[in-house]
Each structure stands twice: as structure tokens, then as C-alpha cells.
KEDO-477477 format. One line per 3 residues: number of its first residue (from 0); for each residue z, y, x of C-alpha. Coordinates in steps of 0.2 Angstrom, whole numbers, plus 5000, padded with zeros to 4 digits. Layout:
<nodes>
NUM = Z/Y/X  ...;
</nodes>
This chain:
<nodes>
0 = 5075/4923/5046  5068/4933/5061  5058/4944/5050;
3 = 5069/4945/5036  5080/4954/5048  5068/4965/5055;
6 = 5060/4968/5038  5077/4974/5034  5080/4987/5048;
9 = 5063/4993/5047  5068/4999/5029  5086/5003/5034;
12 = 5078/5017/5046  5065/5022/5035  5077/5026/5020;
15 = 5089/5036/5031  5076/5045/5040  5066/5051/5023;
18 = 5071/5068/5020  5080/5075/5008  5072/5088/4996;
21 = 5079/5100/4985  5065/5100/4973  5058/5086/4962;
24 = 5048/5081/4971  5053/5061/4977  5058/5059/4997;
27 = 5051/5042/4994  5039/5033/4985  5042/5014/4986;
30 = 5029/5001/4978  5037/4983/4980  5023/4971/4976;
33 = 5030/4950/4977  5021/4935/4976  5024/4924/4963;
36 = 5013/4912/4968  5019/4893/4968  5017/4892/4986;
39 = 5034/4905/4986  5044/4889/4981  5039/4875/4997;
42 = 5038/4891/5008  5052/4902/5003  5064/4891/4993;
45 = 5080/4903/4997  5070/4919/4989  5070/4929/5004;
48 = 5056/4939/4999  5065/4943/4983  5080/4947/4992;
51 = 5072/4958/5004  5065/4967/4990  5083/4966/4980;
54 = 5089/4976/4995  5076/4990/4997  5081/4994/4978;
57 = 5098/4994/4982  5098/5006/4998  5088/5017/4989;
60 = 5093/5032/4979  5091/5042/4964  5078/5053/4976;
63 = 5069/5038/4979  5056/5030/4964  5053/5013/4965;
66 = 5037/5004/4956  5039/4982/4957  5022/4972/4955;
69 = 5023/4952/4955  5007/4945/4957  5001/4930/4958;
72 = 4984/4924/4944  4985/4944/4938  4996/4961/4945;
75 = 5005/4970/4936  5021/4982/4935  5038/4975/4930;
78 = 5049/4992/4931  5046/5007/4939  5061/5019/4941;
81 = 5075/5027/4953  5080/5018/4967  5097/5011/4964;
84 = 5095/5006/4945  5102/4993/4938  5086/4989/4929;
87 = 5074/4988/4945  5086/4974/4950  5087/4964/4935;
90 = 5068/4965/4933  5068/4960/4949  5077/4945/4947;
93 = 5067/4942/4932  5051/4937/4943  5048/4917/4948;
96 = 5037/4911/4957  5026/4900/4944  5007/4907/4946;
99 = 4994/4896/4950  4985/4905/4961  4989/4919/4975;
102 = 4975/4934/4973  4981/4946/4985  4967/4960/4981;
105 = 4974/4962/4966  4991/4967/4970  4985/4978/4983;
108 = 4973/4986/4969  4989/4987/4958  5000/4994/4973;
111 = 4986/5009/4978  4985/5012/4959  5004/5016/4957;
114 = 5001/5033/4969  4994/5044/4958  4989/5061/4967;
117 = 4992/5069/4985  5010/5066/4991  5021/5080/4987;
120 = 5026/5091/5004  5040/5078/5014  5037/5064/5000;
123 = 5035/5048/5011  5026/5035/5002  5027/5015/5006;
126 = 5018/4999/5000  5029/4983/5005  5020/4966/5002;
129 = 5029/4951/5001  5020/4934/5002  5020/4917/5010;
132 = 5003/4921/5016  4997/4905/5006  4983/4906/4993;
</nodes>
């Protein structure tokens, strides 16, 4: 619970110190990528990972963009919009943790992938990985 909490300040600060832009251009770039290992069951049976990523979606904005990867066997994106939409969170709750395997390189290799370019001037970028740490 310790580092759900801390988790959670963490992205509390970073959201409220990312600067707001009056161009296009994103003040932050999220890439949310969750296990969905099996593992997540035993070792995280109250979904805290899921919650924790829940929450960074909703303390977002419409400045924000926010990409969600589950990985488990494969990687691969589940939504990708504005912070704050009601479709991140429901793709969220869609993802459940029922792979048999946990291959971590893979969702690191789909998280690097969803940054295309250089970051806009003042765009913040952030990968956050949420596992159990079990393979």
C-alpha cells in the first residue's frame, strides 16, 4: 500500500507541475503499460495497479495524451487519447490479468514505440510500468 501511495503523489506532482501550453502541442505525454500476467491475481488481488493507472487517466487533462498497453504473452495498445476520457477508463477496466506469461521487453518495446519524434518544446513525456515483478 506504501507504494501505491507514493506512486500516487509522485503523479499528483508531476501532473500539476507540467506546464501548460498554448499551442498543440501535449504538456504531457503518458504511456501506461499493465501486466496482465496471471501472477497480477495471487499478487495483486485488489487491482492496485489497475487503480493506480485508473487515477493517473483521471488527474489528467484534455492537454494531457494518454497511450494504455497491457502486456503479458504479447504488448499492445488498448486506447490511446486525452487524459480524462471516458474511454481510456473503460479500456482500462477492460484489461485482466489472464496471460500466461509476463514478457517485460515487450512492453517496454511497445511503451518506447508510442513516442514518436523529439518532444515538443515543454512536452513532458512518462512511461509508468505496473507489474508484480513476477515472470
Amino acid at each position: 500500500m506504501a507504494r501505491f501511495t507514493i506512486f500516487l503523489l509522485l503523479c499528483t506532482a508531476l501532473l500539476a507541475a507540467a506546464p501548460a501550453r498554448a499551442d498543440s502541442a501535449p504538456r504531457l505525454r503518458v504511456v501506461v503499460v499493465l501486466d496482465r500476467s496471471g501472477s497480477m491475481t495471487k499478487n495483486d488481488p485488489d487491482l492496485l495497479a489497475r487503480l493506480a493507472a485508473r487515477l493517473l487517466v483521471d488527474l489528467s487533462d484534455q492537454r494531457d495524451e494518454v497511450t494504455l498497453i497491457r502486456f503479458g504473452t504479447d504488448a499492445r495498445v488498448v486506447a490511446r487519447g486525452k487524459g480524462g476520457s471516458p474511454a481510456l477508463a473503460s479500456a482500462l477496466d477492460q484489461v485482466t490479468p489472464d496471460e500466461k506469461c509476463t514478457d517485460y521487453a515487450l512492453g517496454l518495446e511497445r511503451a518506447g514505440g508510442a513516442f514518436a519524434g523529439a518532444p515538443a518544446k515543454g512536452e513532458r513525456r512518462l512511461v509508468v510500468f505496473l507489474t508484480d515483478g513476477k515472470l
